[in-house]
C-alpha positions in Angstrom: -5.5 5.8 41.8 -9.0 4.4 40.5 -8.5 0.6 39.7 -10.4 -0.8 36.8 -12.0 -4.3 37.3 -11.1 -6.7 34.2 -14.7 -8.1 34.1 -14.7 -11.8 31.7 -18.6 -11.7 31.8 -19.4 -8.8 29.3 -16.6 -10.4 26.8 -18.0 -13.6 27.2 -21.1 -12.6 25.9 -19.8 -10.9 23.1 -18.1 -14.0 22.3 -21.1 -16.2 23.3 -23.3 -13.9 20.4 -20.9 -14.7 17.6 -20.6 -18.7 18.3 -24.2 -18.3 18.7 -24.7 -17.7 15.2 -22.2 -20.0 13.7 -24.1 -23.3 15.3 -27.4 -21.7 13.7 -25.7 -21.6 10.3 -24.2 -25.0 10.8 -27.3 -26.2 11.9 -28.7 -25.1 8.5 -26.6 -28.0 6.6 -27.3 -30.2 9.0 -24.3 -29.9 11.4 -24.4 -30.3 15.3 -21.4 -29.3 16.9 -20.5 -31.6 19.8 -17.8 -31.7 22.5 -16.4 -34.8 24.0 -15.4 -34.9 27.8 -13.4 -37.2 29.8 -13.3 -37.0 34.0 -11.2 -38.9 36.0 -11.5 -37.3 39.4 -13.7 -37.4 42.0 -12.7 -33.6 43.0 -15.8 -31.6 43.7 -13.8 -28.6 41.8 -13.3 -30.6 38.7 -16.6 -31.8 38.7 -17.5 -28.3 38.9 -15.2 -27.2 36.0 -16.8 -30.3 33.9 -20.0 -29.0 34.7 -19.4 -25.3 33.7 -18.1 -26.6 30.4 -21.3 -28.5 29.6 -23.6 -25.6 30.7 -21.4 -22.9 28.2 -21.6 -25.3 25.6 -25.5 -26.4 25.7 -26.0 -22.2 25.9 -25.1 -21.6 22.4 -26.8 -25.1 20.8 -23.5 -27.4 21.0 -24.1 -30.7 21.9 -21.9 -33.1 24.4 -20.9 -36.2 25.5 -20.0 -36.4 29.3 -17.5 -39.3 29.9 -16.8 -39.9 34.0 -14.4 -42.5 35.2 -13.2 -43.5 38.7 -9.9 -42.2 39.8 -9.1 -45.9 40.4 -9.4 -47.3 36.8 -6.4 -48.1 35.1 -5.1 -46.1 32.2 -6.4 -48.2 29.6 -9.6 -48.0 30.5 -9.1 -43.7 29.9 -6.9 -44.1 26.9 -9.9 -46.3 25.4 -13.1 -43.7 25.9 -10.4 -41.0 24.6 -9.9 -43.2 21.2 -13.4 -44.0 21.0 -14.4 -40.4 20.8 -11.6 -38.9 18.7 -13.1 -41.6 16.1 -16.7 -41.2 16.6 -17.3 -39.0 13.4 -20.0 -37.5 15.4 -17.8 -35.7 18.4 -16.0 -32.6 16.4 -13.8 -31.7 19.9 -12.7 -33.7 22.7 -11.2 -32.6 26.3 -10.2 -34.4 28.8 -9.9 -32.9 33.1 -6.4 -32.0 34.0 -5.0 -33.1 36.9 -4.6 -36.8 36.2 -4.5 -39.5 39.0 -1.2 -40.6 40.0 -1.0 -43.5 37.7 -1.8 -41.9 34.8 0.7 -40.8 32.3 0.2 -37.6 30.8 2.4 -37.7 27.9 0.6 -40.9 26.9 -2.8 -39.2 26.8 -1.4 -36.5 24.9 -0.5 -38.8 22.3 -4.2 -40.8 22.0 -5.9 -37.5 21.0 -6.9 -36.8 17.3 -4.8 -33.2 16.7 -7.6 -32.3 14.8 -9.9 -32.6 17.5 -7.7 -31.7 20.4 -9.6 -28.4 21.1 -7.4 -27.3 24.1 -4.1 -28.0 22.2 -3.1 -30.9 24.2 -1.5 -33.3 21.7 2.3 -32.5 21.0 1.7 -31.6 17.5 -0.7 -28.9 18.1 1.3 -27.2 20.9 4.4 -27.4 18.3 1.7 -25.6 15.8 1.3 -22.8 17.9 4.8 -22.3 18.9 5.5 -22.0 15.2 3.1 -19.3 14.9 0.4 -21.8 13.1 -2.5 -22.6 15.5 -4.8 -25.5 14.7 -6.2 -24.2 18.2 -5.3 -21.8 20.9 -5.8 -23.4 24.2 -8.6 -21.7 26.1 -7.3 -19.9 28.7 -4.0 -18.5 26.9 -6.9 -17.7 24.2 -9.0 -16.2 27.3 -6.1 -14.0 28.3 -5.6 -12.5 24.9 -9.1 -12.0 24.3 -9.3 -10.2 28.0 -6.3 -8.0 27.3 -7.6 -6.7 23.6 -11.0 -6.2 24.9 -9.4 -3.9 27.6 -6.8 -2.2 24.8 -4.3 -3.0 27.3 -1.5 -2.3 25.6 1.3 -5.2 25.4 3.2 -4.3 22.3 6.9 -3.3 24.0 5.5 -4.0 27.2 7.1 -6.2 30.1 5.0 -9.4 31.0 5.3 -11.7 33.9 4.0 -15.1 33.7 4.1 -16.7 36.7 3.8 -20.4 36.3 5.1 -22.7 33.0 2.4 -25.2 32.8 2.2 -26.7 29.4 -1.9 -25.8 29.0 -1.2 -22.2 30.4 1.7 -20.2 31.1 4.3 -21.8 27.7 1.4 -21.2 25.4 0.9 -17.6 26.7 4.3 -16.9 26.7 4.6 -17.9 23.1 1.7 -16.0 21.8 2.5 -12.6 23.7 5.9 -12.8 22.2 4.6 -13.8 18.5 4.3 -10.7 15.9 0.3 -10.3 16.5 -2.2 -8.4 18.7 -2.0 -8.7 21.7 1.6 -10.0 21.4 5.4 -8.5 20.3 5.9 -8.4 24.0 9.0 -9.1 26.3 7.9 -12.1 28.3 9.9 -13.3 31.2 8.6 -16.7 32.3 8.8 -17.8 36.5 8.4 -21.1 38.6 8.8 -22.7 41.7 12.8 -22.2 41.0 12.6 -18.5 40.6 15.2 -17.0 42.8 13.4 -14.1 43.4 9.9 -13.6 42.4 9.3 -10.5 43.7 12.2 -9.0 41.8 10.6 -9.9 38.6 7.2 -8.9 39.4 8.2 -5.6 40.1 9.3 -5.1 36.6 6.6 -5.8 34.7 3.8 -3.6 32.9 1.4 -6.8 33.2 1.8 -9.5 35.6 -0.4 -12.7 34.7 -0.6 -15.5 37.4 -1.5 -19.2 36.6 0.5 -21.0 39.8 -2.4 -22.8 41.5 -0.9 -21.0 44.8 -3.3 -19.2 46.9 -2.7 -15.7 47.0 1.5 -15.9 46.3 1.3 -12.1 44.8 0.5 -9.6 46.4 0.7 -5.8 46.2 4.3 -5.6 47.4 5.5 -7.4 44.9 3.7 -5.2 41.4 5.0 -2.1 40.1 2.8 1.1 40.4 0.1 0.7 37.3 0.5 -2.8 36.7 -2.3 -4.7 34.7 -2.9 -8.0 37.0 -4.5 -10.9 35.1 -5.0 -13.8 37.8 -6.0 -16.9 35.9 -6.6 -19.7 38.8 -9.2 -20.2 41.3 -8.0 -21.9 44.1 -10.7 -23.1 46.8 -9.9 -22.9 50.3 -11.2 -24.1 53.8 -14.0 -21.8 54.7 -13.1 -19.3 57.1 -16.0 -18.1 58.6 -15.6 -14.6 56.9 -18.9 -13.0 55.7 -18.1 -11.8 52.1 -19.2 -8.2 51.9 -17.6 -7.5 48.6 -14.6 -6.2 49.8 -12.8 -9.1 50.2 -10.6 -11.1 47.9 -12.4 -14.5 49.0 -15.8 -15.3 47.5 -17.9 -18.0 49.6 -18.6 -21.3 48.0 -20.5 -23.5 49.6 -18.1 -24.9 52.2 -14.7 -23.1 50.4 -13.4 -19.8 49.3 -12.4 -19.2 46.1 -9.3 -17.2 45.4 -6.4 -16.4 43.2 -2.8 -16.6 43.3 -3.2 -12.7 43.8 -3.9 -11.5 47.2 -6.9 -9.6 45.8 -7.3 -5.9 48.0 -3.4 -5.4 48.4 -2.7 -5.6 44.4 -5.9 -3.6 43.5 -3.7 -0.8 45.8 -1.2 -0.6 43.2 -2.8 -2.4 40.0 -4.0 0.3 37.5 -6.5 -2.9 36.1 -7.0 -5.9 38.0 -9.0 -9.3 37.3 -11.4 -10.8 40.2 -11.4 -13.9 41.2 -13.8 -15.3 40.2 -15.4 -13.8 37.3 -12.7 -12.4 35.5 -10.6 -15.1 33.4 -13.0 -18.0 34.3 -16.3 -16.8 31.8 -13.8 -16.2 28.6 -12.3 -19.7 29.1 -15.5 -21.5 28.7 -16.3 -19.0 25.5 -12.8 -19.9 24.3 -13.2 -23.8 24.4 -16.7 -23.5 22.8 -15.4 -21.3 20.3 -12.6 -23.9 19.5 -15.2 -27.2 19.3 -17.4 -24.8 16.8 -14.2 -24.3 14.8 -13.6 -27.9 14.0 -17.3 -28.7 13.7 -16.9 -26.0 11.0 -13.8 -27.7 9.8 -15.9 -31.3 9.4 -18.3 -29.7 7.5 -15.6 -28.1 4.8 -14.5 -32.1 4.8 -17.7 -33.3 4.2 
């Protein structure tokens, strides 16, 4: 069975073209879109992440403001630089770098951010939007997803869909949107965690399986039905193993790690009828998605104005 590789890069681009165009026109009446970001890790990965988010945005014209803080600061100190930027009429979006240290409260960061610049659906009232079928925003990755699976005319209408993993910024907004009365959606959506009995079981099942765990390689081809549609959303770096990376492997150097996804990569192409790599498959149409979003409200401020 020939696999087909769910490449993000070519509907990036497409995505990249039309936000393209909408900062020229806002930069016509005198608009300049511009993201807020807030770090508070010293991670190299979310550095990296940070950094990718900067680069997509400053490729089609929208501006930012890069906001880093040591993992040691207290909370206030965070929940301060989030205010000041959700009031800055200036900064149209603002996003602040999931995981939080230890000490920071997530639900109270939730809270601080203006809904109407929350461009990855972070605040309470903007995930209860979407549930409700009324999106202020779709966060970027669920957005991603969609976009990848409707590029692909995978079809997902009547289909079976695992989600593996419940995160609040991935796998409960995807769920919600598959199963909503749009396109890609009207699917039956079965939801698994760390307390799934049997993962396996459920994987098997499904037309399309989409991972967003965070757990290196935890599906593999074993566990998919013949013709599955895989959609692997993390990239999880690893200790180098000394491997070269001759393009048939699932790992994909990185300086001194290995990126890879929850999806053990050459056993699930086996059986996968479509498959995403990791990276370059999810990853590009995030970044697209979030600039897409921070566009949106600058478009929003200038119907205000």
């Amino acid at each position: 069975m020939s696999t087909e590789l769910l490449l993000g890069e070519p509907v990036a681009a497409d995505i990249r073209e039309a936000v393209s165009d909408r900062v020229h026109e806002l930069g016509d009446r005198g608009i300049i879109p511009t993201l807020g970001t807030v770090l508070m890790s010293e991670e190299p990965a979310d550095k990296r992440f940070m950094d990718l988010k900067h680069a997509a945005c400053d490729d089609v014209g929208v501006a930012t403001r890069d906001i880093r803080l040591d993992p040691s600061e207290p909370s206030r100190r965070l929940h301060r630089e989030i205010e000041d930027l959700c009031t800055d009429s200036e900064i149209d979006g603002v996003f602040v770098q999931v995981p939080l240290p230890n000490h920071v409260a997530l639900p109270a960061v939730r809270q601080r951010l203006e809904p109407e610049k929350d461009v990855d659906c972070f605040h309470p009232e903007n995930l209860g939007r979407l549930v409700a079928g009324e999106p202020r925003f779709v966060p970027a990755t669920p957005a991603a997803v969609c976009r990848l699976l409707s590029s692909y005319d995978v079809p997902v209408a009547g289909a079976d869909v695992a989600i593996v993993g419940r995160s609040g910024i991935i796998g409960k907004p995807l769920a919600n949107l598959l199963l909503q009365d749009r396109t890609p959606g009207n699917a039956t959506v079965t939801v698994c965690h760390s307390k799934t009995a049997d993962l396996a079981s459920v994987t098997r099942q499904a037309d399309v399986v989409v991972t967003a765990s965070g757990a290196p390689e935890l599906v593999d081809g074993s566990m998919l039905s013949s013709g599955a549609v895989v959609v692997d959303v993390s990239a999880n770096r690893e200790p180098e193993t000394g491997k070269t990376d001759d393009g048939s492997s699932s790992r994909h150097g990185s300086g001194t790690a290995n990126v890879v996804g929850d999806v053990e990569f050459e056993s699930a192409r086996e059986k996968a009828s479509a498959i995403t790599p990791v990276p370059g498959g999810v990853g590009p149409i995030t970044l697209a998605m979030l600039v897409k979003n921070v566009v949106r409200a600058a478009e929003r401020r200038g119907t205000d104005g």
